[in-house]
N, C-alpha and C positions, 0 to 999 in steps of 0.2 A: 876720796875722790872717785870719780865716776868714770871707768874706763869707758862704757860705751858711750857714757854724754858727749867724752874730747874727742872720738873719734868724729873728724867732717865727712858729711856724707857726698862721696862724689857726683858731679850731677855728666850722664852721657850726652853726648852733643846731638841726639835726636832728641831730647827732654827739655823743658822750657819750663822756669821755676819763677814765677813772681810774688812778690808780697808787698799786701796792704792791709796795712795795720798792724790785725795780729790772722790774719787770715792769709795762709799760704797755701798757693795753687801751683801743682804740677801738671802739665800738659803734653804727653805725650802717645806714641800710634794707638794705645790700645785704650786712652778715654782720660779726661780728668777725673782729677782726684783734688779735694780744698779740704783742708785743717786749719781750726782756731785754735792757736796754742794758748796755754794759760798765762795768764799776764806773770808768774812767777818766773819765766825764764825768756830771754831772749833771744831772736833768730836773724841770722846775717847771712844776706847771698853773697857769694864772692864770684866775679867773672872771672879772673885770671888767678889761678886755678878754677874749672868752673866748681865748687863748693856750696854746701852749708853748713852752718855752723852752729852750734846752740852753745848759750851760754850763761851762768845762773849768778845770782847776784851776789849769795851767800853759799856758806858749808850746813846750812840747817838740815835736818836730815828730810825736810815736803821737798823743799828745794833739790839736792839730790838727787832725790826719787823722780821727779818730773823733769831734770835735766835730761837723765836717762831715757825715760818714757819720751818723750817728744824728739829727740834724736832718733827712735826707733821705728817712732810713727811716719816722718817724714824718712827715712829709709826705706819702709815698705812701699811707703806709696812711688819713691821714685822709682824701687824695681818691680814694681806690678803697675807700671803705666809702658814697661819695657816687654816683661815678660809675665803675664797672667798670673796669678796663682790659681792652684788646683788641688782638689779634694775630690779623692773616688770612692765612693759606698757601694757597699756587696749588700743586696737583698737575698739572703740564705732562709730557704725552709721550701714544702711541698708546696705549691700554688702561692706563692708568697713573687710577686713583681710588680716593677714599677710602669707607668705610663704620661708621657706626655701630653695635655689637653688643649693649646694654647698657649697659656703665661700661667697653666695650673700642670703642678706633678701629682698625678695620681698613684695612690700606694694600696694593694691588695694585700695586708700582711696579716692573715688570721680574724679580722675582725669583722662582724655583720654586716659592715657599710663600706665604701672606697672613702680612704683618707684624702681631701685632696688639700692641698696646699700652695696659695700662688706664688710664683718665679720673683724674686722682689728685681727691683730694676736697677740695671747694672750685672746682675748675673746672668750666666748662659748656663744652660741643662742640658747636656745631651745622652741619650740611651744607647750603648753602642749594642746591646743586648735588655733583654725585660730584665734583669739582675744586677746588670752595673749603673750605677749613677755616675755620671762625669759632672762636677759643678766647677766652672770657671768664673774669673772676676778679675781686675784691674785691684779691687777693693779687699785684702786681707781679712778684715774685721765682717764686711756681709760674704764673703761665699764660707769664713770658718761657721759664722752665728746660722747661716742658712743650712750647713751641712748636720750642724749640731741638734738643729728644730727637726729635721727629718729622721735624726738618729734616734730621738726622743718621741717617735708615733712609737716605735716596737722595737726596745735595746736588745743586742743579746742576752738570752739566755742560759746559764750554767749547763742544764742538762744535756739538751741536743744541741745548743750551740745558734738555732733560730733566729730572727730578728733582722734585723739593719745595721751594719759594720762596718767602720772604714775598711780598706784594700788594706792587708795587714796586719791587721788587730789581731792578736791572741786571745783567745775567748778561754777561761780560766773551767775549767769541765770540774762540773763534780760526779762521783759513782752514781747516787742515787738510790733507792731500797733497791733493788736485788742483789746490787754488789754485798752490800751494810752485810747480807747473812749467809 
């Protein structure tokens, strides 16, 4: 059984949750959010308690596994239409920073050209320095996929530790030849 599929996800009484069809839309301060869930499992609003609920037709183990999934998904979206999610990246190295262009972030990280990459919609970017990234979103799946696309111009590297990092991250050091002898 699927401990997180039973649990109902509460809905707060600034949030506004409808469904049609198989397309459910959450509405609250900080922007919509609509998921089509899979026709494998079933979604029920409840007013009193305000709730949702998912619920799966069998124990097969797709069934399951998407009872689970789709109870998590409308989870995120009703607390990032509440409270934002956020993602911070450190740009580490000598002349290695970031800039804002518009709806494009530009990245100087050792390479002969600026990386730029545009802001996809729904996300906010802000530099509180040339070295921090702040990426906000209503939407879980585009500010992690958009924080992940920027982490992937220039990952950290082992030796000095260089690159683009979440706020956080342990960067794994190795000696390098001069230690070795």
């Amino acid at each position: 059984m699927s401990r997180i599929g039973n649990k109902p996800v509460p809905i707060p009484s600034n949030v506004e949750v409808t469904q049609s069809g198989r397309v459910v839309t959450v509405k609250g301060p900080e922007g919509t959010l609509k998921v089509e869930h899979h026709p494998g499992v079933s979604v029920s609003i409840s007013k009193d308690p305000a709730q949702i609920e998912v619920q799966r037709p069998d124990d097969e183990r797709q069934s399951r596994a998407l009872h689970g999934l789709t109870r998590a998904l409308l989870n995120n979206m009703v607390t990032g239409v509440v409270t934002p999610f956020e993602r911070r990246l450190e740009v580490v190295g000598v002349g290695y920073q970031a800039s804002i262009q518009g709806k494009v972030i530009a990245l100087q990280v050792g390479f002969a050209n600026t990386i730029k990459l545009p802001i996809p919609d729904g996300v906010s970017c802000e530099l509180p320095s040339a070295t921090l990234i702040i990426l906000k979103s209503a939407d879980k799946h585009a500010v992690g996929q958009f924080a992940a696309n920027i982490r992937r111009v220039r990952p950290p590297e082992p030796y000095k530790g260089k690159g683009i990092r979440y706020q956080g991250e342990q960067i794994r050091r190795k000696a390098g030849k001069a230690f070795a002898k």
